[in-house]
PAKESE-695564 format. One record per residue: residue number from 1; residue in one letter; x, y, z of N, C-alpha, C in turn. Coordinates in steps of 0.1 Angstrom, whole numbers, always signed. Layout:
N
ATOM   seq   type    n_px    n_py    n_pz   ca_px   ca_py   ca_pz    c_px    c_py    c_pz
ATOM   NUM      A       X       Y       Z       X       Y       Z       X       Y       Z
...
END
This chain:
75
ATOM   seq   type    n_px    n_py    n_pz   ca_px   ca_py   ca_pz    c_px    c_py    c_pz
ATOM     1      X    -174     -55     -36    -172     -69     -33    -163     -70     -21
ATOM     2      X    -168     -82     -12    -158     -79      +0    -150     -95      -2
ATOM     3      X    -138     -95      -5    -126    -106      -9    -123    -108      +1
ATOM     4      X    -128    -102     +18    -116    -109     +25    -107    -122     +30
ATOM     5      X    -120    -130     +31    -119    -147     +33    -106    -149     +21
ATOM     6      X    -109    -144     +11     -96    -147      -1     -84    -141      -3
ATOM     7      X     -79    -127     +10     -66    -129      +5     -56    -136      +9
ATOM     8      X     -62    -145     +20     -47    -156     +22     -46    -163     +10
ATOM     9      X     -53    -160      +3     -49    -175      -8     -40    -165     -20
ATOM    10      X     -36    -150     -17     -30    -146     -26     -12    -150     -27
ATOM    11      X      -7    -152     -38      +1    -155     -44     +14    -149     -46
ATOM    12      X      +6    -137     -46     +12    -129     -55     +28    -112     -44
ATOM    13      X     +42    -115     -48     +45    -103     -35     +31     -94     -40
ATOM    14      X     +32     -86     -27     +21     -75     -25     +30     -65     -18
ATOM    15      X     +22     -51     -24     +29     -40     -20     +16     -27     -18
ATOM    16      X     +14     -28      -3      +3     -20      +2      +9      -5      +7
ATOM    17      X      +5      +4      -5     +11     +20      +1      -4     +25      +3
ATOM    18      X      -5     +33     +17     -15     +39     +25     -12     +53     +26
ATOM    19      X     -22     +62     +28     -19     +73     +33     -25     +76     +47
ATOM    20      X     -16     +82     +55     -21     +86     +69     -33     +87     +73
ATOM    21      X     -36    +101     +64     -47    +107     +70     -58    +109     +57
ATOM    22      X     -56     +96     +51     -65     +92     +33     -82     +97     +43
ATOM    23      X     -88    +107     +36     -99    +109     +38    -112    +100     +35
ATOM    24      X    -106     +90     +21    -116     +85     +12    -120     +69     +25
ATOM    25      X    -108     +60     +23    -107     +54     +31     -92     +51     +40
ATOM    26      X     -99     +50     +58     -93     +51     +65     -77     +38     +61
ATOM    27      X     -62     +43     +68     -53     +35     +68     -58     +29     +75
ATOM    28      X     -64     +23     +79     -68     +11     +92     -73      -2     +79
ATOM    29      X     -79      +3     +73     -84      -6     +60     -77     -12     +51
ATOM    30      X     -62      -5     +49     -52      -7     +39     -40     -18     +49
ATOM    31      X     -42     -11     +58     -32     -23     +71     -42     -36     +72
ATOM    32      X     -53     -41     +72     -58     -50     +78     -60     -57     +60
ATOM    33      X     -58     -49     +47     -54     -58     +32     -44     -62     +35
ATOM    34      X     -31     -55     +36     -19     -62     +39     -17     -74     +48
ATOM    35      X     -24     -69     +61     -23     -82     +72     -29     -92     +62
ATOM    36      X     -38     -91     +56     -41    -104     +56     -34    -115     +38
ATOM    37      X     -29    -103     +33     -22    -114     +26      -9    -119     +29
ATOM    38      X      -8    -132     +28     +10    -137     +34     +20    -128     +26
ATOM    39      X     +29    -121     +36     +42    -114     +33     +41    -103     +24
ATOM    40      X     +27     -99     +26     +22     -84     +23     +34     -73     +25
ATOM    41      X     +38     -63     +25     +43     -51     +24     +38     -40     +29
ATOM    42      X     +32     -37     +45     +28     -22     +40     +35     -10     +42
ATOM    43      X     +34      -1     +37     +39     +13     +34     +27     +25     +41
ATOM    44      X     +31     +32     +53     +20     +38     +59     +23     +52     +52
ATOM    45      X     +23     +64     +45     +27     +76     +34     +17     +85     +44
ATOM    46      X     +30     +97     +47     +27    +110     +50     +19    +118     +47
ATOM    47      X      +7    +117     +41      -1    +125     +31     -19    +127     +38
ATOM    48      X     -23    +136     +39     -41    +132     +36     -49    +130     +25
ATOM    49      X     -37    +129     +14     -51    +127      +6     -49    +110      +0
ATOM    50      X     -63    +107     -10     -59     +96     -12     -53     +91     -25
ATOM    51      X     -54    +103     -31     -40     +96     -45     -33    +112     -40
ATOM    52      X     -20    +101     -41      -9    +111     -35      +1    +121     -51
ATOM    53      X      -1    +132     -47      +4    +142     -53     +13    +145     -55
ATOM    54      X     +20    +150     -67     +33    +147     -70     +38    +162     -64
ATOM    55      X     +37    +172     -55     +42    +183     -49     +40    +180     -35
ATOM    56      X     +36    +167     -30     +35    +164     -15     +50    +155     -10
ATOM    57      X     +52    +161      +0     +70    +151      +3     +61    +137      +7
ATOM    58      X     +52    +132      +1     +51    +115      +4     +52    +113      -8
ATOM    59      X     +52    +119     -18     +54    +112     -33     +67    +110     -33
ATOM    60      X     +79    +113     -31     +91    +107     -31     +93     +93     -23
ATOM    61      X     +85     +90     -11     +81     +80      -5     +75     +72     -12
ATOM    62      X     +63     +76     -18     +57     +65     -27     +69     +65     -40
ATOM    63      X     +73     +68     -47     +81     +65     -57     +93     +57     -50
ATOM    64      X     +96     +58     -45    +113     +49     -37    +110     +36     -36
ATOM    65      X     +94     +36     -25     +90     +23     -23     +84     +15     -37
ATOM    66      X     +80     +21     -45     +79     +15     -59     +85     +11     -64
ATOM    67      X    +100     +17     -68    +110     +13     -70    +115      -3     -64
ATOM    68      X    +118      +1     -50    +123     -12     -45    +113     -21     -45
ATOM    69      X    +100     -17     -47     +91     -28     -51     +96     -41     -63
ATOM    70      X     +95     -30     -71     +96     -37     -83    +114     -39     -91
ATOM    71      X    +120     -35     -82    +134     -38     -82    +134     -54     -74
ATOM    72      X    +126     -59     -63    +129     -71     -57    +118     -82     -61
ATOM    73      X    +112     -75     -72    +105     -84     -75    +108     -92     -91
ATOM    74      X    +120     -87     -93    +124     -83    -111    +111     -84    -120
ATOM    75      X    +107     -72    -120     +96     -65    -126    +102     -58    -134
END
């Protein structure tokens, strides 16, 4: 499904974590989700792959930025 006409209508904080050099799909695709929801978050993660691995130094990245995620969102 392609939503993009709809994410300005999203609501909701947003918290977009990317990976560099994500094989599956390109960061160029995960920056232009973020652009387009109002006051999106993105997070660009040192990694090539695309679920990030807990022995890769971008998982301490992705975990911090989760954290403060959901630390400012009182989650």
């Amino acid at each position: 499904l392609d939503v993009r006409e709809r994410l300005a209508g999203v609501q909701a904080q947003t918290l977009v974590l990317h990976s560099r050099g994500d094989q599956r799909i390109h960061y160029e695709k995960g920056l232009e989700l973020a652009t387009g929801i109002p006051d999106a978050r993105f997070v660009l993660l040192d990694s090539e792959n695309h679920l990030i691995l807990e022995h890769e130094p971008a998982f301490e990245t992705w975990i911090a930025e989760m954290h403060r995620f959901l630390e400012t969102t009182g989650a």
